[in-house]
C-alpha positions as CSV (number, residue, x, y, z in Angstrom):
1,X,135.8,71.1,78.7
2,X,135.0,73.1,75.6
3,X,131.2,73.8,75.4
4,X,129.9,73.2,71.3
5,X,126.6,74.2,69.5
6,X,125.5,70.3,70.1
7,X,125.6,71.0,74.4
8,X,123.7,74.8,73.9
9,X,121.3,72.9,71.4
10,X,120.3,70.4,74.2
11,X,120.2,72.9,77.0
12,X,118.0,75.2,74.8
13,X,115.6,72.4,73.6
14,X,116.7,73.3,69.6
15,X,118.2,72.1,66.7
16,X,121.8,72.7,66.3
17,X,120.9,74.6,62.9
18,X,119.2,77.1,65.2
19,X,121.5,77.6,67.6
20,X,124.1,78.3,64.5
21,X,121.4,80.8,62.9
22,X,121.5,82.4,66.4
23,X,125.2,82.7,66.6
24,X,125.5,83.8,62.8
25,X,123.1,86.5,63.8
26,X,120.7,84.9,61.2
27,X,117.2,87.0,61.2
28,X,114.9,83.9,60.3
29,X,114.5,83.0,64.4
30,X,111.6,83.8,66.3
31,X,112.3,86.0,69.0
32,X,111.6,83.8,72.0
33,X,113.6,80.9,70.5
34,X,116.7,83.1,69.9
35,X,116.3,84.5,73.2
36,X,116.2,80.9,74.7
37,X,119.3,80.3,72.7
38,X,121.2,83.0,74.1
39,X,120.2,82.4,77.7
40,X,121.6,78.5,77.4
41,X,125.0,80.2,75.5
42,X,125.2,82.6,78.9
43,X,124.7,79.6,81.2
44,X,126.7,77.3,79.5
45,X,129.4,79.9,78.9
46,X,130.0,78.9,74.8
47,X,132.6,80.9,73.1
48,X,132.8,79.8,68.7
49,X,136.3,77.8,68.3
50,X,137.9,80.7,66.1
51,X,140.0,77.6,65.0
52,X,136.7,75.7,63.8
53,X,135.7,78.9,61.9
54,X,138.8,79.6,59.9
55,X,138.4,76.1,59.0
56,X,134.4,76.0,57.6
57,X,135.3,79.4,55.4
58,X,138.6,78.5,54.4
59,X,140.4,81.4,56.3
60,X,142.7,80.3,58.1
């Protein structure tokens, strides 16, 4: 089963906005919430969908 922002949102206890902030490498995230984020994208073992990317920008 593919792991998605919405599972390393509930494992971390955030929004799915932060999580994405997290993975964009977005600076507005407090230090201990990003770190929280990253520790639930280890555990969980969430890799982006390259597919789902191309799509949002348009590069495909």
């Amino acid at each position: 089963m593919n792991v998605t922002i919405y599972d390393v949102a509930r494992e971390a206890n955030v929004s799915m906005a932060t999580v994405s902030r997290v993975v964009n490498g977005n600076p507005n995230v407090k230090p201990s919430t990003r770190k929280k984020v990253l520790e639930a994208i280890e555990r969980l073992g969430y890799r982006p969908n390259a597919v789902a990317r191309g799509l949002a920008s348009k590069k495909t």
